[in-house]
Phi, psi and omega in degrees: 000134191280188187272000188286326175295294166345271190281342143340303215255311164283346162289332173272316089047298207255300184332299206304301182322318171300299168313354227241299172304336175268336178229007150268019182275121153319287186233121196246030154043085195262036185243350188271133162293329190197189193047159152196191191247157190194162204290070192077027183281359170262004166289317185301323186271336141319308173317303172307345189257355165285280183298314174261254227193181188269293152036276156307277184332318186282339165280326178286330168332309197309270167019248199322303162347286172319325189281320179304321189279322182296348171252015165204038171309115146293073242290127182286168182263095197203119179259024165219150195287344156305303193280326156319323202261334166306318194281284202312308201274309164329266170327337182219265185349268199305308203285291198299309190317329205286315193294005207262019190232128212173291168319294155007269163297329195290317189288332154340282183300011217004064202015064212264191185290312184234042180273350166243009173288300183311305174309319173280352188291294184327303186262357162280320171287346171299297211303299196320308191288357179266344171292299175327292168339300190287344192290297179326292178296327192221314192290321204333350182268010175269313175327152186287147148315129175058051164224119197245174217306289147039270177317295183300320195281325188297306209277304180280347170276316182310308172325328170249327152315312195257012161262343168296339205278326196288330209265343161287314204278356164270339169307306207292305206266019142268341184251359170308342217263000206240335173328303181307323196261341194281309166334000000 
């Protein structure tokens, strides 16, 4: 693939991700400071990182990151530019980023019938434990009393993480049969 197919295919890839996330939430959970659930948007940037290489994939995460935080940002409850820039990199960098290595894991697995259901598995849960992570260090103070940041950050990411994680990895294992051809 030349690299002009290359980025073509991730600027449409991160676009489709973008449109997807902006107008597909299922749920857009107005009990949340931030996430929601949504019809697959993270399948376009997986796909990149399947289809070219991680490489790619990690840049278009890099991407996509970006774009998520300029159309949803949440100011964290934090008066220092550490935990502020932990929320920047944890919540958008880090989280969106883990998807761009998906290609990894898929050619890991050899790219067999369910390497890329597994692959969208893999790197969606890297994305939940790094919002947990940030839940743990910055949200936590939004926990009920006498709940503890643990708990709280796992339950509230989880409302959204983990039907993300079922409806990519069913996305994935319905467009497997196309994987080959795309190639």
């Amino acid at each position: 693939m030349t690299k002009t197919k290359k980025i073509t295919l991730s600027a449409i890839l991160v676009a489709m991700a973008t449109v997807l996330a902006m107008i597909s939430k299922i749920i857009p959970a107005p009990w949340l400071q931030g996430g929601s659930v949504t019809i697959a948007s993270m399948v376009p940037i997986i796909l990149v990182s399947i289809i070219i290489d991680c490489r790619w994939g990690v840049l278009a995460a890099i991407v996509y990151s970006l774009i998520q935080m300029l159309t949803g940002f949440y100011p964290p409850p934090t008066q220092t530019f550490f935990n502020f820039f932990l929320v920047i990199f944890l919540d958008y960098i880090a989280a969106f980023g883990f998807l761009g290595f998906a290609g990894a894991v898929y050619r890991a697995t050899g790219c067999k019938k369910w390497s890329a259901p597994l692959a969208g598995i893999t790197v969606t849960a890297a994305r939940y434990v790094s919002h947990i992570l940030s839940g743990i260090l910055i949200w936590g103070v939004y926990a009920e009393e006498g709940q503890s940041v643990l708990a709280y950050s796992l339950i509230y990411n989880g409302t959204y993480m983990i039907p993300e994680i079922i409806i990519t990895a069913i996305v994935l294992t319905a467009l497997t049969p196309i994987f080959k051809k795309i190639k």
